[in-house]
ZATI-801079 format. One record per residue (C-alpha): chain; residue number from 1; residue in three letters; x, y, z. Coordinates in steps of 0.001 Angstrom, whole numbers, plus 524288, in hexadecimal, padded with zeros to 5 digits. Example, Ala and Ser with C-alpha at 12.3 -4.5 7.8 and 13.67 -1.06 7.14 Angstrom:
% residues 2
SITE  mol  seq  type      X      Y      Z
SITE    A    1   ALA  8300C  7EE6C  81E78
SITE    A    2   SER  83566  7FBDC  81BE4
END
This chain:
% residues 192
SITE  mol  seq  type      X      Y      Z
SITE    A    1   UNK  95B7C  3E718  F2E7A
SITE    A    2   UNK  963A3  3F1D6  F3644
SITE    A    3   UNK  967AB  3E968  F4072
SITE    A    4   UNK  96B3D  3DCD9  F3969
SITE    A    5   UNK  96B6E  3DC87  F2C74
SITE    A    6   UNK  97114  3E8BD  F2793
SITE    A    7   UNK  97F39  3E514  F3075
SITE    A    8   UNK  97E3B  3D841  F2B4C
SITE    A    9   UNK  9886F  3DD8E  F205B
SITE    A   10   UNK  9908A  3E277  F2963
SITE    A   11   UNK  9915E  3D6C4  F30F2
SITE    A   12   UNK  996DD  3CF85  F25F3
SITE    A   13   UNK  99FE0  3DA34  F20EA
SITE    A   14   UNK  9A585  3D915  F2E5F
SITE    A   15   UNK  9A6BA  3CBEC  F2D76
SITE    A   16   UNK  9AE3E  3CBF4  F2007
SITE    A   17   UNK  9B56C  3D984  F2158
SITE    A   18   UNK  9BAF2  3DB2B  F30F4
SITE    A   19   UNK  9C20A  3D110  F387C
SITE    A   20   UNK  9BDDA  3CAF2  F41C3
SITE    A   21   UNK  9C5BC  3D3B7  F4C0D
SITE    A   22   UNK  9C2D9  3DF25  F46C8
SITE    A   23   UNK  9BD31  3E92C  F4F3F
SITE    A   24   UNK  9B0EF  3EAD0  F47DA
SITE    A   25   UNK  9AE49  3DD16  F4505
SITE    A   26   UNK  9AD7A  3DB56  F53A5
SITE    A   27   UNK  9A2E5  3E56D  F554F
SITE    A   28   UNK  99AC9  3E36A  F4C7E
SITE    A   29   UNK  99D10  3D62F  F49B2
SITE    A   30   UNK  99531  3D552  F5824
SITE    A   31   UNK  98B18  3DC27  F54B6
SITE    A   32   UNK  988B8  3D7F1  F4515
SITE    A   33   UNK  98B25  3CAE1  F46D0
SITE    A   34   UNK  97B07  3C77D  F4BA5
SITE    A   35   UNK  97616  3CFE9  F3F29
SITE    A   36   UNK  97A6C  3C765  F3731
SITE    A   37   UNK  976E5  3BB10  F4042
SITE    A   38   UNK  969C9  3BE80  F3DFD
SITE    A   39   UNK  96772  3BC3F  F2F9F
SITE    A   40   UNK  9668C  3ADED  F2EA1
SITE    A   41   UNK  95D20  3AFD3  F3A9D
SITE    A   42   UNK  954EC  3B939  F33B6
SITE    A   43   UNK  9545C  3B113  F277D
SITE    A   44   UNK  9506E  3A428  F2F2C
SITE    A   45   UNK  9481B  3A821  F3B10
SITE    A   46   UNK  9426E  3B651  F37B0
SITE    A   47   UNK  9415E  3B7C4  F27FC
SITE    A   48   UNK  93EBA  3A977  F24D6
SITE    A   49   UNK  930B5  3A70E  F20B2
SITE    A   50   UNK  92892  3A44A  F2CC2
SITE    A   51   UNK  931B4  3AA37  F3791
SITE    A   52   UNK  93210  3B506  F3FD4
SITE    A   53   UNK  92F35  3BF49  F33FD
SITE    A   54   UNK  923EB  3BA44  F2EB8
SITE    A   55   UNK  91E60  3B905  F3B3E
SITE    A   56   UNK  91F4D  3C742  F4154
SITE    A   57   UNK  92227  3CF02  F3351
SITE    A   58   UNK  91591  3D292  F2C17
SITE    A   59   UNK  91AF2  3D1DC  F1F07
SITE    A   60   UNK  92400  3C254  F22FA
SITE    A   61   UNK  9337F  3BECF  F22D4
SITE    A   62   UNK  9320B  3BFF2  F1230
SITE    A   63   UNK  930AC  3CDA6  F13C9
SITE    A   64   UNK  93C4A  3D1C9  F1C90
SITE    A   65   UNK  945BA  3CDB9  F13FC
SITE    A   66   UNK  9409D  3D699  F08BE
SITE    A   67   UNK  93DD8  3E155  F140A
SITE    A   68   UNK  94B34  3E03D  F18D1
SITE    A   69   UNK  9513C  3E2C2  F0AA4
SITE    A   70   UNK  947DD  3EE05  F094B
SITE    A   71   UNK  94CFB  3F3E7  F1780
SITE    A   72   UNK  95CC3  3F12F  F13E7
SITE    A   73   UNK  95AAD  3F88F  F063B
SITE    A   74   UNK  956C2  40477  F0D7C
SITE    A   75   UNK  96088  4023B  F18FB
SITE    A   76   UNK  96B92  40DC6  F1C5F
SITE    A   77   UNK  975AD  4093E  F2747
SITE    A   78   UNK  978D6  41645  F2A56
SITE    A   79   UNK  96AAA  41AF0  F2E6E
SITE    A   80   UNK  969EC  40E23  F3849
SITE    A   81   UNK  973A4  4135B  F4151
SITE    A   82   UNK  96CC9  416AD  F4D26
SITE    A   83   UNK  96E08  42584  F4ED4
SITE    A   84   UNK  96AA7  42850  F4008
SITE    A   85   UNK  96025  41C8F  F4044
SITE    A   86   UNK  95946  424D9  F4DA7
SITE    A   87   UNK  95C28  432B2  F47AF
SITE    A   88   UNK  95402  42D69  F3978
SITE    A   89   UNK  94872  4294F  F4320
SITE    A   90   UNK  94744  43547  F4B30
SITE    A   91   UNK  94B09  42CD9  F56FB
SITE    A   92   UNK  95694  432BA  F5BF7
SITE    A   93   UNK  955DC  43ABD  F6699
SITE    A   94   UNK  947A7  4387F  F68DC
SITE    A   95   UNK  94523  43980  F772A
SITE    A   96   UNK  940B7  42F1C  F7E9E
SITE    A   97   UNK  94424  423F9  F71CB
SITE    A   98   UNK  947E5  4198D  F79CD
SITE    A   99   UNK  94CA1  412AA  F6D38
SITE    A  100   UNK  95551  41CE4  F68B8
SITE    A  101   UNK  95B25  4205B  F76D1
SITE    A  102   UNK  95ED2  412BA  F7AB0
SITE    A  103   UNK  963F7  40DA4  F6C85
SITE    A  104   UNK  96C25  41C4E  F6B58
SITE    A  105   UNK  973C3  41887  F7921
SITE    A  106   UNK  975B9  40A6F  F7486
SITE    A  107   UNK  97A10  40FC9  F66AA
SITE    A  108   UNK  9832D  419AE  F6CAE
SITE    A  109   UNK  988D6  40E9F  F76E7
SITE    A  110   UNK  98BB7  407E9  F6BD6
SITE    A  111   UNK  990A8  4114A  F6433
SITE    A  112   UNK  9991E  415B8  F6F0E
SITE    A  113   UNK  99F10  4055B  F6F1D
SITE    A  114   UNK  9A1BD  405A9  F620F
SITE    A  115   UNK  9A8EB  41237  F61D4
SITE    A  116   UNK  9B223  40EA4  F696E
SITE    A  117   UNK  9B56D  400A4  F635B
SITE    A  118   UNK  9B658  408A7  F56D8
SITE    A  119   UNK  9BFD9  41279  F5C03
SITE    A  120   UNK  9C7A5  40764  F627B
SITE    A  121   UNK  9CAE6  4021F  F5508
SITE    A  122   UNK  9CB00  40D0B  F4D0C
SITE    A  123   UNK  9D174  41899  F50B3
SITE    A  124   UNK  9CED5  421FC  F45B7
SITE    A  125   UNK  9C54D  42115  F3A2C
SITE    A  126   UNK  9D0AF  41CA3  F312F
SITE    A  127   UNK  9CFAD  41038  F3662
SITE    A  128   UNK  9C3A5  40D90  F3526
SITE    A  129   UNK  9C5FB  41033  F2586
SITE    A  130   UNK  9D1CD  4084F  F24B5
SITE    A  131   UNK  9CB97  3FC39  F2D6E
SITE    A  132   UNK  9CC4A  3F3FE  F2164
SITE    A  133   UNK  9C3A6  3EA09  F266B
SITE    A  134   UNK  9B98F  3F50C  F2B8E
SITE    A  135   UNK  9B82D  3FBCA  F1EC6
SITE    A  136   UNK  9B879  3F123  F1691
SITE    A  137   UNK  9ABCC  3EA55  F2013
SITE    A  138   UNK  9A3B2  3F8D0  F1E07
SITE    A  139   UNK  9A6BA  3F7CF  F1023
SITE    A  140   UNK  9A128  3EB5F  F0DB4
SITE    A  141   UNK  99479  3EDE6  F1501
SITE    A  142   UNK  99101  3FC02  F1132
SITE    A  143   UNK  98D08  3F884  F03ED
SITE    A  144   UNK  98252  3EF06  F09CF
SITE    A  145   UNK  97EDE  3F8EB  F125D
SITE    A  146   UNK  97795  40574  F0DB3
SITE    A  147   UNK  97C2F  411C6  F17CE
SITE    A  148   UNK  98935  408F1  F1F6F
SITE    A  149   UNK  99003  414B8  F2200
SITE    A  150   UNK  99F0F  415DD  F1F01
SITE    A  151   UNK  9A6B7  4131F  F29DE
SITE    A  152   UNK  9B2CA  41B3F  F2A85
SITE    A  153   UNK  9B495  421A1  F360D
SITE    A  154   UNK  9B436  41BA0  F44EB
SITE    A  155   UNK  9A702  42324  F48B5
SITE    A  156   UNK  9A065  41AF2  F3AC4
SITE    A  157   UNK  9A392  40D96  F40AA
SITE    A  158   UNK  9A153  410BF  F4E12
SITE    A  159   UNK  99438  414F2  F48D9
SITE    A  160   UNK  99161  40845  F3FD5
SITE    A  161   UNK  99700  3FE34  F4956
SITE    A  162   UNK  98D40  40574  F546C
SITE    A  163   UNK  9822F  404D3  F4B8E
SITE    A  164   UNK  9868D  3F5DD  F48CA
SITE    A  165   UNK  98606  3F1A5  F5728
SITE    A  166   UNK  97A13  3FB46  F5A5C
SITE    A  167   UNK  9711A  3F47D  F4E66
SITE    A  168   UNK  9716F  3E8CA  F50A4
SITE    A  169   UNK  97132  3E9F3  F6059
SITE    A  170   UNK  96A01  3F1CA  F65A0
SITE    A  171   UNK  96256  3F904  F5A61
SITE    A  172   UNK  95ECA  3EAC0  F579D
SITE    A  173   UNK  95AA4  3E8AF  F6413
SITE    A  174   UNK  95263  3F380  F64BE
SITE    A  175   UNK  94B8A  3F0B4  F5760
SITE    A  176   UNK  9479C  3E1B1  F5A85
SITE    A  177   UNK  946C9  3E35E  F67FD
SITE    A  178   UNK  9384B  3E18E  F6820
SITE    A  179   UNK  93A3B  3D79E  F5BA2
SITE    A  180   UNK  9309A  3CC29  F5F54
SITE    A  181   UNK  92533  3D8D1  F5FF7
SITE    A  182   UNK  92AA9  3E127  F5368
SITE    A  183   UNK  9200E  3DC9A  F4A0A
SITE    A  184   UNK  914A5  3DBDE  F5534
SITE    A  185   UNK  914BF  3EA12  F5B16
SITE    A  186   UNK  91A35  3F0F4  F4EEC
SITE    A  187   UNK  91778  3FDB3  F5364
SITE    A  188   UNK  9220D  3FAC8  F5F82
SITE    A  189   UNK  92B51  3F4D5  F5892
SITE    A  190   UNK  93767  3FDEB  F5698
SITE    A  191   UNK  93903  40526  F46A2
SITE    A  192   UNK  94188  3FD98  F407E
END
């Protein structure tokens, strides 16, 4: 849900609201563009009836469609962003939490990348309001949504567009990294 189907919106609001050369189309155009490569997958190969859901998922494929509705009504954006997702949990600045020490330098690398593509293309937070093509994009998505924060000031997109490229890379990773096991060993399978 967090890592591809919730930016699948803002995937296509990219598509239909930036140009193709613009700045943030690039960025997250490389990152988004898989999320939404992977529904058509997910409806063939993992949710169709006797594939790869009803054979590791106790309850089948019919049920993590209806599951996944359930999940997305209760969704907030805002809470998924790394820091405030590990602060919620009691995981940050655990010692010795592997998980939060490596994934908080990858985060912050990335974080760090994104600042400064931000702050090569927008000098002030003015811009970033009267980026026609950039406001119109988070309007279109935040109604679909709940918690997309309003981006108006360089530090807000450097924030979204590092939470963009850290979901769906290496958050991912570290979620399905032990994917073919998840439903065998469920008590080492990472809280998701």
């Amino acid at each position: 849900l967090r890592q591809h189907m919730v930016w699948e919106p803002v995937w296509t609001s990219v598509q239909r609201n930036l140009a193709p050369n613009h700045p943030i189309a690039a960025v997250l155009n490389h990152f988004l563009k898989e999320c939404y490569a992977l529904l058509p997958a997910l409806e063939v190969s993992l949710l169709a009836p006797g594939q790869t859901f009803d054979q590791v998922s106790a309850k089948g494929g019919s049920f993590e469609v209806p599951l996944i509705a359930a999940l997305y009504s209760t969704y907030n954006f805002s809470a998924t962003y790394f820091d405030t997702d590990m602060a919620a949990r009691g995981a940050a600045g655990v010692p010795g939490f592997v998980y939060y020490q490596q994934l908080s330098e990858i985060n912050s690398a990335i974080r760090e990348f994104m600042s400064s593509i931000v702050a090569y293309y927008y000098s002030s937070d003015y811009q970033i309001t009267t980026d026609s093509e950039l406001t119109a994009m988070l309007a279109e998505v935040a109604p679909y949504i709940k918690g997309f924060p309003a981006v108006t000031t360089r530090s807000a997109l450097t924030a979204l567009l590092t939470h963009a490229a850290f979901s769906v890379s290496a958050e991912l990773a570290a979620y399905i990294n032990r994917h073919p096991y998840l439903y065998i060993a469920v008590p080492y399978a990472p809280t998701v």
